[in-house]
N, C-alpha and C positions, 0 to 999 in steps of 0.2 A: 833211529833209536826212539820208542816209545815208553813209555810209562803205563806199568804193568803193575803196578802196588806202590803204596805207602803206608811204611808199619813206623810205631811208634814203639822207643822202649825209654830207657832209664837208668842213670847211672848217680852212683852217689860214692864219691869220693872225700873223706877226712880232712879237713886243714891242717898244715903243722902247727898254727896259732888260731887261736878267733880271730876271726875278723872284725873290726868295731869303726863305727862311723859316726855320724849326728845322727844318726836313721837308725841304725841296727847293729846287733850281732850277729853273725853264722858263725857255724864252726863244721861246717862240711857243704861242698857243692853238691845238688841235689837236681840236677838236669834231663830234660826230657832230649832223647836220640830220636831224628827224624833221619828213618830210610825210605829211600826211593829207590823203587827195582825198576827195570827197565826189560824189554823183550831181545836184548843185543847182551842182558849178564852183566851191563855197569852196574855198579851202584852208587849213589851221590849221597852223602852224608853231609846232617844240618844237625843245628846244636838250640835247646831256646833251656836258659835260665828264670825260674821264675821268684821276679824278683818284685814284689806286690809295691815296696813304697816307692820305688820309682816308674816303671812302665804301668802297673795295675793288673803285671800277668799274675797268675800262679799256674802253679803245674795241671791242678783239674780246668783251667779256663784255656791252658794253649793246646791239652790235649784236645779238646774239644773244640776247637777251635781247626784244627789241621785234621780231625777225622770227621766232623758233620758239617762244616761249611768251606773248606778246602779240596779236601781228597777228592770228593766225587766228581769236581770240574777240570782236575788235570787228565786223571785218567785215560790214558787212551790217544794223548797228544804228544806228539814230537816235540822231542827237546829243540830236532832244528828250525822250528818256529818258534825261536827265546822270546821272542816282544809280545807275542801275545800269551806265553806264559808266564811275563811280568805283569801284564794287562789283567789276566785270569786272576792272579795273585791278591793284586790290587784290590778287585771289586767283588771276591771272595767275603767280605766281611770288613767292615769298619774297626779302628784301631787295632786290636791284638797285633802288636808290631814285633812282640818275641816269637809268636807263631807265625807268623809270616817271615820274619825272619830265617827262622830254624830250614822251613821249606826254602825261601830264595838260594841261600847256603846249599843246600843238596841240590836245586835246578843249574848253579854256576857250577858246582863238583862237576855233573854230566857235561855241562855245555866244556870246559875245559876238558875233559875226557873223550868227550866226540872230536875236538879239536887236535886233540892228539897235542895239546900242551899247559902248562902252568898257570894258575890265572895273572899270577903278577906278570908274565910278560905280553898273554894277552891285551892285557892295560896300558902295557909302555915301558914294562921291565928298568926301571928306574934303578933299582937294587934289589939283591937277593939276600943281604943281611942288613938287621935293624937292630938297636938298640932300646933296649925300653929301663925307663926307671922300675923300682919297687912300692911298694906303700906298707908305710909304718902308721899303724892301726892307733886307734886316739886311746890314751891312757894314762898314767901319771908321769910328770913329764921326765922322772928317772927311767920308768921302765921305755919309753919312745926313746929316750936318749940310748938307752943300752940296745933295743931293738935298732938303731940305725946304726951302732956300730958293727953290732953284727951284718949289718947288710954290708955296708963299708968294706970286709975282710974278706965280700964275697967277690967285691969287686966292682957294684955299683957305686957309679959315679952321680947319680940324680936321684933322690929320693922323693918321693911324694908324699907329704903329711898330712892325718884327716885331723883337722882342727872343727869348730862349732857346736862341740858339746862341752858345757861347761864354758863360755865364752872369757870369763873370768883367767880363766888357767889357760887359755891358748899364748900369750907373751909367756908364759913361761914354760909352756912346753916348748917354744921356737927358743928360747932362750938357752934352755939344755940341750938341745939338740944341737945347735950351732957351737954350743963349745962345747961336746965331745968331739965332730966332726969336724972339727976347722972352717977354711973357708975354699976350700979347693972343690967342697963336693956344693952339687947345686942344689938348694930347695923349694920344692913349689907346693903350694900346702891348699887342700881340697876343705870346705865347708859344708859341701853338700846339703845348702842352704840353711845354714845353722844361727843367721845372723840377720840383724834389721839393717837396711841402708845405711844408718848413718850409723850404727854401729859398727857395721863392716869397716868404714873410712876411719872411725875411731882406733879401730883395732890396727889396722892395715897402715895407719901411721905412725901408731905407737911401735910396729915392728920395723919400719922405716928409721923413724928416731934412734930405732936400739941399735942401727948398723947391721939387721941382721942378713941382708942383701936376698931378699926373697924373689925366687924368677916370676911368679905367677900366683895367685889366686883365683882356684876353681871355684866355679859357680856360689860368690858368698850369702847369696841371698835365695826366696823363695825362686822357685821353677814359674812361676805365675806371673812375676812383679820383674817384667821386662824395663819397666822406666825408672826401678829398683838398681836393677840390675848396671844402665844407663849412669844414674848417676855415683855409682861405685869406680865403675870405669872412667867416668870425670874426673872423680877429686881423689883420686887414688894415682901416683907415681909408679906401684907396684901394676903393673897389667893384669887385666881380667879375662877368665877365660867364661866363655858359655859353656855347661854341660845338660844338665835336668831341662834347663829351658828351651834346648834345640832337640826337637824329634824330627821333626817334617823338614821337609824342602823349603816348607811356606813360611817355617820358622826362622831359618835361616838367613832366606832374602830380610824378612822381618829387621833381625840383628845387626845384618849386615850394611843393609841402607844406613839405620839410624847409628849405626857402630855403637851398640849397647854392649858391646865385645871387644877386647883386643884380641883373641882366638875363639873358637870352636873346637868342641870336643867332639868328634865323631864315634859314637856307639853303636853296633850294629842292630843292639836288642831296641834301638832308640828308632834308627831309621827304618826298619823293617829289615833291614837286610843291603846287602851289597848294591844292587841297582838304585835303592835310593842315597846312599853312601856314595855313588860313584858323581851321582847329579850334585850332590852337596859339595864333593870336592870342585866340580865343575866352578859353581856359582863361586868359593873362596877362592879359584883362579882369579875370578873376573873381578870379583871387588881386592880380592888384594889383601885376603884374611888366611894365616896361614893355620895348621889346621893340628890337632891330636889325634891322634887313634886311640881310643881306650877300652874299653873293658869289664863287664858286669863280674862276680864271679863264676865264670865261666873257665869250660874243662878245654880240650886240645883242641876237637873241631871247630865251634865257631870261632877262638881266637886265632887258631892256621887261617881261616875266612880271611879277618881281620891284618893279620901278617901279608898277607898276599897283595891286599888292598896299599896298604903302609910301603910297600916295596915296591908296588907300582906308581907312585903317585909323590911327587917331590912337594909338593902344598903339603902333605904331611911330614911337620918338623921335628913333632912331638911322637911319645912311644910311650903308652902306658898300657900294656900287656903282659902284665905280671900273673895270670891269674893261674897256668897252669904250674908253675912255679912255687905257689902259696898250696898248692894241693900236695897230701903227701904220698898220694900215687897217681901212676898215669894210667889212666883205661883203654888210650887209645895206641894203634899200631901206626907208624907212619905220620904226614905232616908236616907240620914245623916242627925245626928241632930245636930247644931250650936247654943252655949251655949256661941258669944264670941269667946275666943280664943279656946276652947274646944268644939269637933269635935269628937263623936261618932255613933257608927255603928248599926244600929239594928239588929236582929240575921233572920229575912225576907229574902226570897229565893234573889237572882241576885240582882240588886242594893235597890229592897226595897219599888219604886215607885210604889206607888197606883194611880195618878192620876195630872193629870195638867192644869190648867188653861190658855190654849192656844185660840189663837187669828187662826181659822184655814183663 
């Protein structure tokens, strides 16, 4: 099975809500389709979101990124030499970790499809359905309160909160939010580093004091400010998760030595893609760090990636894979299938993908 082409398209799908965080708003995912043709008629399909404040992609930098310093060095190579088209991959070009991703994603399609199986079982088939929470977008804390009911009625039981804009108003967005939904449902609330260290601890015990039983705090500080990060996770009761500050492999030994983390967020658009996702889960084996799957906005392809990863890997305890769910269509055929909070795998070679509705 060779590698015959790599064509690029485009798909842009409408939110039912905006999306809002300490970063930004969207109100439609706007994604670049990586196809891989092959001389045997597979085809392996990858996904890159371009999402400027956190990786630094956009869409004209991944495109260009996967047709003038990517394309021209697979070409022509066998999928069943994977390691040296991870290797290829690699040293194709420094950072752009969404367009390298997109490509790793459609090289695992094929390598699963050659294999004539799944990729979660090729991993270790751990489970074929997952759970993931939702995310209730940061806003006034009536309108979050009514947003998580609604989610509540759909069934999820975990809700993920983007707090850090407007620091002031997050105890009271947690505040409404916890008494419309009792105390049955869980909350773990995202910053997406919206906060200075010691205001992170300020805050994070003021919600402590309130009783408001919060599971986790995502990433509350700067992506940069690792010993920020460190001492959050000190003097915080509440656990802290890494997200923005973990890309690389090297980042995670990093965290993980000095446990500037109670978890890690694994994002595909972060690590490059699945092989270095898979090294990351490795490494939370051995130190003892259990781990999230999360999620850019991103459409069916890369998050089935993502799904696949999550079901194969019990160090993954966490499920934040809401995103094709927030979209209010789906472009692709085949995949994971999204029930809601409930997120199963089909038993179809490599991700699953039959076909997509791209904009080339």
């Amino acid at each position: 099975m060779k590698i015959t082409d790599i064509k690029i398209g485009h798909i842009s799908v409408p939110l039912k809500k905006p999306f809002k965080t300490a970063l930004r708003t969207v109100n439609s995912v706007e994604d670049v389709i990586v196809q891989i043709e092959t001389d045997t008629g597979n085809i392996g399909y990858g996904e890159a979101p371009p999402t400027a404040v956190i990786t630094g992609d956009t869409k004209g930098s991944i495109v260009e990124a996967v047709n003038v310093y990517i394309k021209p060095h697979l070409i022509g190579k066998s999928i069943e030499n994977f390691e040296e088209l991870m290797l290829i991959l690699d040293k194709a070009i420094v950072k752009n970790s969404s367009a390298k991703a997109a490509v790793d994603i459609a090289l695992h399609d094929l390598y699963g499809q050659m294999l004539k199986a799944p990729l979660y079982k090729i991993w270790g088939g751990y489970r074929k359905e997952i759970i993931t929470d939702i995310t209730i977008s940061v806003n006034s804390p009536e309108q979050m309160a009514k947003d998580s009911l609604e989610a509540i009625v759909l069934g999820y039981d975990t809700l993920k909160i983007k707090v850090g804009k407007e620091p002031e108003l997050d105890l009271a967005r947690m505040k409404a939010i916890r008494a419309a939904v009792g105390y049955e449902v869980k909350l773990r609330i995202d910053a997406n580093q919206g906060w200075k260290p010691k205001e992170a601890v300020k805050i994070l015990r003021s919600m402590e004091d309130a009783g408001l039983n919060v599971e986790l705090v995502e990433q509350p500080v700067a992506a940069h400010d690792i010993d920020g990060l460190k001492y959050v996770a000190d003097n915080s009761i509440i656990p802290v998760m890494a997200d923005e500050s973990m890309f690389t492999t090297a980042d995670a030994i990093k965290i993980m030595q000095i446990r500037a983390a109670d978890y890690v967020n694994i994002k595909l658009m972060k690590t490059g893609g699945l092989n270095n996702a898979l090294k990351i889960c490795t490494l939370a084996e051995l130190y003892g760090m259990e781990c999230m799957i999360g999620c850019m906005l991103e459409a069916k392809v890369s998050v089935t990636a993502a799904v696949h990863l999550a079901a194969a890997k019990s160090i993954i305890t966490k499920v934040d894979l809401d995103g094709p769910v927030l979209c209010s269509a789906d472009p692709v055929t085949g995949g994971a299938v999204f029930n809601d909070y409930k997120i199963t795998l089909p038993d179809s070679p490599g991700l699953g993908i039959k076909g997509i509705q791209t904009v080339i």
